[in-house]
C-alpha positions in Angstrom: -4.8 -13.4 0.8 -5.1 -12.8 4.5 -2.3 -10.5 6.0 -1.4 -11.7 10.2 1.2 -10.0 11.7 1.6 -10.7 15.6 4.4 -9.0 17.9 6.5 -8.1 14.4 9.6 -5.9 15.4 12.8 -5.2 13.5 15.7 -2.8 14.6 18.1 -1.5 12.0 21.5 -1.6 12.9 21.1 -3.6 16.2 24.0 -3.6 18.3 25.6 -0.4 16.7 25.1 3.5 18.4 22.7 3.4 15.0 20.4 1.4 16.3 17.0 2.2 15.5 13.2 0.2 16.6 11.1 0.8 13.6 8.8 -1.5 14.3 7.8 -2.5 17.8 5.6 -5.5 18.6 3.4 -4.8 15.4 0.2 -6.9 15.9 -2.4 -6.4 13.2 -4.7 -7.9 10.4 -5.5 -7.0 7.3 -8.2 -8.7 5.6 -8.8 -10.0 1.8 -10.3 -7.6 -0.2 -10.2 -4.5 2.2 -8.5 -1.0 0.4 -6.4 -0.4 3.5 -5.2 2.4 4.3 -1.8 3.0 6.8 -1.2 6.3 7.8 2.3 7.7 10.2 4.4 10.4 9.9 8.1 9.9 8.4 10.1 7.5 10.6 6.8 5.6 12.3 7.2 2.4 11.0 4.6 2.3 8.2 7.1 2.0 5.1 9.5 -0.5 6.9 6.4 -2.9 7.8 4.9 -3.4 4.1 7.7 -3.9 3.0 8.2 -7.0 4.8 4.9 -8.5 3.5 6.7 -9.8 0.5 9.9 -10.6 2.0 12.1 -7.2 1.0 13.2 -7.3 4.7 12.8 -10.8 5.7 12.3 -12.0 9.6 15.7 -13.7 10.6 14.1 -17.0 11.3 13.7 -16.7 7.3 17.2 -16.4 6.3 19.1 -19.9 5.2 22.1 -18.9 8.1 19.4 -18.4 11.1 19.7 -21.2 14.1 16.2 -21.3 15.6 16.1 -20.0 18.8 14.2 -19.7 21.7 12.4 -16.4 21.9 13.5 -14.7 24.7 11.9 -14.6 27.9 8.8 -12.6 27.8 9.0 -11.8 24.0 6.8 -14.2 21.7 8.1 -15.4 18.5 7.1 -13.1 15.6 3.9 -14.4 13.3 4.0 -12.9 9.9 1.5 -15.1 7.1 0.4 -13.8 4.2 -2.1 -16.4 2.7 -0.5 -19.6 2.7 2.7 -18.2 2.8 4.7 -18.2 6.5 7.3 -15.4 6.5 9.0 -16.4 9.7 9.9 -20.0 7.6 13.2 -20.1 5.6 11.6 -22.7 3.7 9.1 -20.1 2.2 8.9 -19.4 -1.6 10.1 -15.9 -1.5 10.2 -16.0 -5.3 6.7 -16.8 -5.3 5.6 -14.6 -2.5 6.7 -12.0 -4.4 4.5 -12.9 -7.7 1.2 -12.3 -5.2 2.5 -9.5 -3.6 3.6 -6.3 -5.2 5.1 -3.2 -3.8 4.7 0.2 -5.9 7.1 2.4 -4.0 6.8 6.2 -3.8 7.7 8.1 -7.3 7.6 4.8 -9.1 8.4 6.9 -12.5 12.2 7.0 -11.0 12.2 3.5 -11.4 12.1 2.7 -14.9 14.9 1.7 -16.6 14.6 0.1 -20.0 14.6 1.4 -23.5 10.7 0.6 -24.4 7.5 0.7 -21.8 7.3 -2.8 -23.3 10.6 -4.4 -21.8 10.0 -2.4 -18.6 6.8 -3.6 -17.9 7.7 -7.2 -18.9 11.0 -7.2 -16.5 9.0 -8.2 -13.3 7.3 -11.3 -15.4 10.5 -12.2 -16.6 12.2 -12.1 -13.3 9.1 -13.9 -11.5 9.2 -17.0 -14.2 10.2 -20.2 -13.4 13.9 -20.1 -15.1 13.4 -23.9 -16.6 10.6 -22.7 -18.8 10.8 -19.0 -19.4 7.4 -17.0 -20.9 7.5 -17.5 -24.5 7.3 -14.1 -27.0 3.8 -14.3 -27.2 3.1 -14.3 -23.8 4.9 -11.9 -22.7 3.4 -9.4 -25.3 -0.1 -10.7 -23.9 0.6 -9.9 -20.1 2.2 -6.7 -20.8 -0.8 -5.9 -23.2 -2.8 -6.4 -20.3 -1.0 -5.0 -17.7 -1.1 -1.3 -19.9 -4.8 -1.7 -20.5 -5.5 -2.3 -17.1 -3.5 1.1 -16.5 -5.4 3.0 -19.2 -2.7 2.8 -21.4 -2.9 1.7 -25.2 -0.1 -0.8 -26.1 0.0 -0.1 -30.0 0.6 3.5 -28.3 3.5 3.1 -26.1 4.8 -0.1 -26.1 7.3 0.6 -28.7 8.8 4.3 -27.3 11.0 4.8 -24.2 9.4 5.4 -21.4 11.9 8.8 -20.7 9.8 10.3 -23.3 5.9 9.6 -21.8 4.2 11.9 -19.7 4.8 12.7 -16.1 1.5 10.5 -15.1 1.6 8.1 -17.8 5.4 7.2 -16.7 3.8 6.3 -13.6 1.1 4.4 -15.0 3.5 2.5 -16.7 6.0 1.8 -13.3 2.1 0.4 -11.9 1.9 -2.1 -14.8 5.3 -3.4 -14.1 4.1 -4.5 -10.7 0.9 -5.7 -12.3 2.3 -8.1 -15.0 2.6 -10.5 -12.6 -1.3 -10.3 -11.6 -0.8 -9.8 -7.6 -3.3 -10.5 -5.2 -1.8 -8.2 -3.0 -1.2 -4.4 -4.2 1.1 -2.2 -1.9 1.7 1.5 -2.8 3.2 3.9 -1.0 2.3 7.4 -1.5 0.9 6.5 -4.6 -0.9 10.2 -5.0 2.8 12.0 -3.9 3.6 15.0 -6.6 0.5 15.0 -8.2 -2.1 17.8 -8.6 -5.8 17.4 -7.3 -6.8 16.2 -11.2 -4.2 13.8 -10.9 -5.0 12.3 -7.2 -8.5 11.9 -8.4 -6.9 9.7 -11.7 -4.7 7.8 -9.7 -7.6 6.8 -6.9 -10.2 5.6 -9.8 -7.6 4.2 -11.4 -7.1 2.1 -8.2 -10.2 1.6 -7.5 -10.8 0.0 -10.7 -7.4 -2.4 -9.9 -9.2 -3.3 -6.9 -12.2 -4.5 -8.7 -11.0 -6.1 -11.5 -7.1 -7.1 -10.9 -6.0 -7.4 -7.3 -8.6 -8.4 -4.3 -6.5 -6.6 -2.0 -5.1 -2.8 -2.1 -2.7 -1.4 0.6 -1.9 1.9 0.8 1.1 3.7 2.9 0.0 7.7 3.2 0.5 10.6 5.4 -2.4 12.2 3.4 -5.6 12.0 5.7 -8.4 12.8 2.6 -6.8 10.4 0.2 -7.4 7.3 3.5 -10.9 9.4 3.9 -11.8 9.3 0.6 -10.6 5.9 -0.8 -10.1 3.2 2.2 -11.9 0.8 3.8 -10.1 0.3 6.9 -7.0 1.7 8.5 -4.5 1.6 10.4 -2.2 4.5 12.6 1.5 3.9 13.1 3.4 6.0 15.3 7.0 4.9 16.6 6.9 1.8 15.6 3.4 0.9 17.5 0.2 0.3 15.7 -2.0 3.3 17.6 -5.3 2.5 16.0 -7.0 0.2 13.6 -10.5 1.4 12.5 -12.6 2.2 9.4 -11.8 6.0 8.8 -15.2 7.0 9.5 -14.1 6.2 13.1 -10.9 7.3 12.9 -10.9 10.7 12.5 -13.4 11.3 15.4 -10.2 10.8 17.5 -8.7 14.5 16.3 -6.9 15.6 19.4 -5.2 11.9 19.8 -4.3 11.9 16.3 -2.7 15.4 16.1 -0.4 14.3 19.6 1.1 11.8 17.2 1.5 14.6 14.3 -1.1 13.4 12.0 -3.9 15.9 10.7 -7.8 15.1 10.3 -9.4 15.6 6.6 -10.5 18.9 5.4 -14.7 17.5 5.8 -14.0 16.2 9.2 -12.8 19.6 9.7 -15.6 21.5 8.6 -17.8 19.0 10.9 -15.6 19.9 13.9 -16.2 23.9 13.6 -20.2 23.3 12.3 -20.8 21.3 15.7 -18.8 23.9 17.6 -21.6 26.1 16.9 -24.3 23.6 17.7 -25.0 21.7 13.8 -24.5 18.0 14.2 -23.8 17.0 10.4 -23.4 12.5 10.5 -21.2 11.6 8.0 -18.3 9.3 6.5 -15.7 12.5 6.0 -15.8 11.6 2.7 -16.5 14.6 0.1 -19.2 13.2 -1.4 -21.3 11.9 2.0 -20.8 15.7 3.3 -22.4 17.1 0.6 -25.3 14.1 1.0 -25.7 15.0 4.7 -25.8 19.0 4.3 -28.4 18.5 1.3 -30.4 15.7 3.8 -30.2 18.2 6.6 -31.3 21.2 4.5 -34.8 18.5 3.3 -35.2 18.0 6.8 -35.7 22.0 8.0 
């Protein structure tokens, strides 16, 4: 599913002395299959614009009571499609929408509500289905046995217990598989790394990766964390009040240093460590990834 946003802006509490422009003409693409990455400090937009790519804030063209209007002089009407799906139409199937596009949002693990992992996870499906013919027992067992696999979770395991009494990381595991019962195309997570030690980053960034692959052909995620977009993404894009600043593979990215830390954002640890090496005259090329530093110092060192 193919993500085009063009001149997207929304205000909260327009017309109040609370007003506030979180976004602000927000053009950009994001492409199926790309791990994207969007990076901004608190309060530059990022959070509020994924989460109208499944409708949680909707355009107001999209709402039954809207009258369509003439965009105002000068300001083009807003585009937002996501696949087939036109956001700026009330006639939209939000419901469905929803099904292909899931949002993880940040500490998921505060989320969950139920009395077994297995009714949590299988809430979303239930809530998704078409109400004239609901999932039958057996398929909901199915879906939810295969949402927890795909999480590296065993349902003869924890299907049965309360999800209160699971691990710190596998609670969050299970929040993931509640999104993932429905088998989205689109995968949104924001912060998904936040609280967790380096062991646990590292889990939760395979454990994407291997969503990517295998369950969802796209994989968005919000971060203020500039190794996890170095290590992990793809492509990316740089949000800072309200604007879209840059979109460009992270290799590319975080070559802009000075213009990224006037916005409040850092560089990653490697593309530090290339900064200070070619301050004293060593040129190492690489993707500012951990593993393509260690390639180019150990290709250097064959060279001399």
């Amino acid at each position: 599913m193919r993500i085009v946003a063009e001149h997207l802006t929304h205000i909260y509490n327009e017309g109040s002395p609370f007003e506030a422009r979180a976004l602000d003409d927000v053009t950009l693409t994001i492409e199926e299959g790309e791990f994207f990455g969007i990076l901004g400090h608190t309060g530059s937009g990022k959070s509020t614009f994924v989460q109208h790519l499944n409708g949680l804030i909707r355009l107001p063209s999209s709402l039954k009571r809207a009258k369509k209007r003439k965009p105002k002089e000068g300001l083009p009407a807003p585009v937002l499609r996501v696949g087939d799906f036109d956001l700026a139409d009330k006639k939209t199937d939000f419901r469905a929408l929803r099904k292909k596009v899931g949002i993880v949002f940040q500490y998921p693990e505060q989320q969950l509500f139920a009395e077994t992992v297995k009714d949590d996870v299988a809430f979303g499906l239930k809530s998704f289905a078409d109400r004239k013919h609901p999932p039958e027992e057996g398929e909901i067992e199915t879906a939810v046995r295969e949402a927890l696999g795909a999480v590296g979770l065993r349902y003869e395991e924890v299907a049965s217990q309360s999800p209160f009494d699971l691990s710190g990381g596998q609670k969050r595991r299970v929040a993931i598989a509640g999104v993932l019962v429905t088998k989205p195309e689109v995968l949104i997570l924001d912060e998904p790394a936040a609280g967790l030690d380096p062991l646990g980053k590292n889990e939760i960034a395979d454990l994407l990766h291997r969503l990517h692959g295998d369950w969802c052909k796209t994989v968005i995620i919000v971060s203020h964390d500039m190794d996890e977009i170095a290590e992990n993404c793809t492509m990316s894009a740089v949000f800072a009040e309200g604007k879209v600043k840059y979109v460009l593979p992270p290799r590319e990215l975080f070559k802009h240093a000075e213009e990224l830390s006037a916005i409040g954002l850092d560089i990653p640890l490697v593309a530090k460590l290339c900064r200070a090496l070619s301050a004293r005259g060593v040129e190492i090329g690489c993707d500012f990834t951990a593993d393509g530093f260690v390639k180019a110092v150990l290709a250097m060192r064959g060279r001399a």
